[in-house]
N, C-alpha and C positions, 0 to 999 in steps of 0.2 A: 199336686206333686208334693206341697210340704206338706200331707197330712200322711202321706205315702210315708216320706222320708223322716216323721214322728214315730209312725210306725215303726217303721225299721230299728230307729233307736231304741223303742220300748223292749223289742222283741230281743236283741242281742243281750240290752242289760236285763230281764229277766233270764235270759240263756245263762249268763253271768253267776246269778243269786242262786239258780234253782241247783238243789242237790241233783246227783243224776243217783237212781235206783236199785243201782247196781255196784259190787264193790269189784273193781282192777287189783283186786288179792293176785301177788306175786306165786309162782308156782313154789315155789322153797322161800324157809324161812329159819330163822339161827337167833338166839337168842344171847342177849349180852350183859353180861351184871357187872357194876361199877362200884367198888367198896372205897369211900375216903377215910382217911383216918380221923374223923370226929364219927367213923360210926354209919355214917351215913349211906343207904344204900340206893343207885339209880340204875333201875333195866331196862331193855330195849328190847324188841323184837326188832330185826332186820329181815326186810325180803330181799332174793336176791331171783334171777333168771336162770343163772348155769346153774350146773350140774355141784359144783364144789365152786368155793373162792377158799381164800387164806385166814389166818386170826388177822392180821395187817389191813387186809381189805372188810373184814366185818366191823373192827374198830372204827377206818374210817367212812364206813357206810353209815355208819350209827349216830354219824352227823357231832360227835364228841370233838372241841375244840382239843388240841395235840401238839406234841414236840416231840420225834424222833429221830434217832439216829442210829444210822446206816452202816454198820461196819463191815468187816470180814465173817465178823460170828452173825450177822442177820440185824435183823432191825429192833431195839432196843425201844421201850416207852422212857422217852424223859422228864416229861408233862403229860396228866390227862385231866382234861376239866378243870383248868385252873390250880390244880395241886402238883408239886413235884418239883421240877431242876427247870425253870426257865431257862428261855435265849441268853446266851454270856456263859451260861455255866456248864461244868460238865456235865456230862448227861446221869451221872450218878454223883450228884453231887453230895448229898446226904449218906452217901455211900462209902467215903473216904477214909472210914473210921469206926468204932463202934460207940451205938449203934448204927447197922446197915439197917437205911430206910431205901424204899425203892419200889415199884409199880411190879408185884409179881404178876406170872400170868397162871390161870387156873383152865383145867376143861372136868366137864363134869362129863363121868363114864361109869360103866358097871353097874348101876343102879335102875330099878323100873321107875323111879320119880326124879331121875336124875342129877338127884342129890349127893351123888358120892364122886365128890370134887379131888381131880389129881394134878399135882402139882406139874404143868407143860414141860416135858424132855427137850422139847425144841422149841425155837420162837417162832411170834407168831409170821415172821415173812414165811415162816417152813408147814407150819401147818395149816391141814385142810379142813377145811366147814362144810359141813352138806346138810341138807332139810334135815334137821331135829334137833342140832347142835348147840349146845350150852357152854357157854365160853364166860370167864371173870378175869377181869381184873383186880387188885389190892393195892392199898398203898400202907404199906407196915415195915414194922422192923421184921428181916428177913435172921432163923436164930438157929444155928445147925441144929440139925437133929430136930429140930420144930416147927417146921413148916407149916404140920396142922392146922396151928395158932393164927397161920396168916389166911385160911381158906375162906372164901365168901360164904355166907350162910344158906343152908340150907334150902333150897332152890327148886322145883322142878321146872322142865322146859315149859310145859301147859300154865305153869304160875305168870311167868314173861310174855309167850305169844297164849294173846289169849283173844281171841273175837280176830279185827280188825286194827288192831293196836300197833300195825308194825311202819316201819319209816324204810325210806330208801333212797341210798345216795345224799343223804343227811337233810331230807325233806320231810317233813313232817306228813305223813296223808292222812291217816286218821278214819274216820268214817264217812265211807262214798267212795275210795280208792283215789283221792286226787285233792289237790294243792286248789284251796279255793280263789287263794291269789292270784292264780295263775288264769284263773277264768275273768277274772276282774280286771285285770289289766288287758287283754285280749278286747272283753267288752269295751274299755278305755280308748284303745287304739280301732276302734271299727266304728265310735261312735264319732271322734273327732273328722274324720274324711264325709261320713255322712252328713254331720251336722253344716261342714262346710259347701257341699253340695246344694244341702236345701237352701242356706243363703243366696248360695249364688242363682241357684233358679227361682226365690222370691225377687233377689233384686233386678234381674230381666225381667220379670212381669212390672214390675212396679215402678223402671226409669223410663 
């Protein structure tokens, strides 16, 4: 019985380790660029299940730590990624005065490589995402009549999702379609009840 119950344990924790062969690629997928102001540029592919979600809901898909607020006019970025108007402050706090600094939003449209970036008419609680969609954020001084100045760089959607690369519901998956954590602690939790089994049926044999 404990060679049974070794068994058993080897075979879960290898269930654990072993990649599985196949990738849980989401049916639709949306892409997200994140411009900081030193310059810096981070994108994301997002899978998503429906049909359409929001810019709101692709932001917080994309697993980006965040602070917004909710008003009458829609939902406002006040923090992304550690840069912006932390908790205590208004939500445009760098915005009080000039220069207005502040988290623009971008959708990239019209173009066959989807690099021709327009400045979002709505925010993103209003607007929709669907499979192909390229969406940016900015954080810049916003300069009437210049907007240009603040758009993400030139982008295509194929540049961001590209293979297997995409996250969902701000989980990393990566290649194999799945959270390998997630199988490890699983393994974790199925070996401790077995392991305590096989004691206990050693220690009846042996008092």
């Amino acid at each position: 019985m404990t060679r049974r119950v070794a068994a058993c344990i080897l075979a879960v924790t290898l269930l654990a380790l072993t990649p599985r062969s196949t990738s849980a690629q989401p049916p639709y997928q949306a892409g997200l660029v994140v411009v900081h102001g030193d310059g810096s540029v981070i994108s994301r592919c997002v899978g998503f299940d429906e049909d359409s979600i929001s810019g709101e809901e692709l932001l917080g898909r994309a697993g980006f730590d965040r602070r917004m607020d909710i008003t009458a006019m829609g939902a406002s970025v006040c923090s992304l990624d550690g840069e912006g108007c932390a908790a205590g402050n208004a939500c445009f706090c760098q915005c009080l005065s000039s220069p207005c600094i502040y988290w623009s939003y971008w959708r990239a449209q019209g173009a066959p490589d989807g690099s021709r970036w327009v400045y979002a008419p709505v925010g993103a609680g209003q607007s929709t995402v669907v499979d192909g969609s390229l969406e940016g954020w900015v954080w810049g001084e916003g300069i009437v009549g210049r907007t240009a100045d603040l758009q993400p760089p030139s982008l295509a959607f194929g540049d961001v999702c590209t293979g297997d690369n995409w996250v969902t519901g701000g989980t990393d998956i990566g290649t194999g379609g799945y959270d390998r954590r997630v199988w490890l602690w699983a393994a974790l939790i199925a070996v401790v009840p077995l392991s305590v089994g096989g004691w206990l049926v050693w220690r009846r044999r042996n008092v």
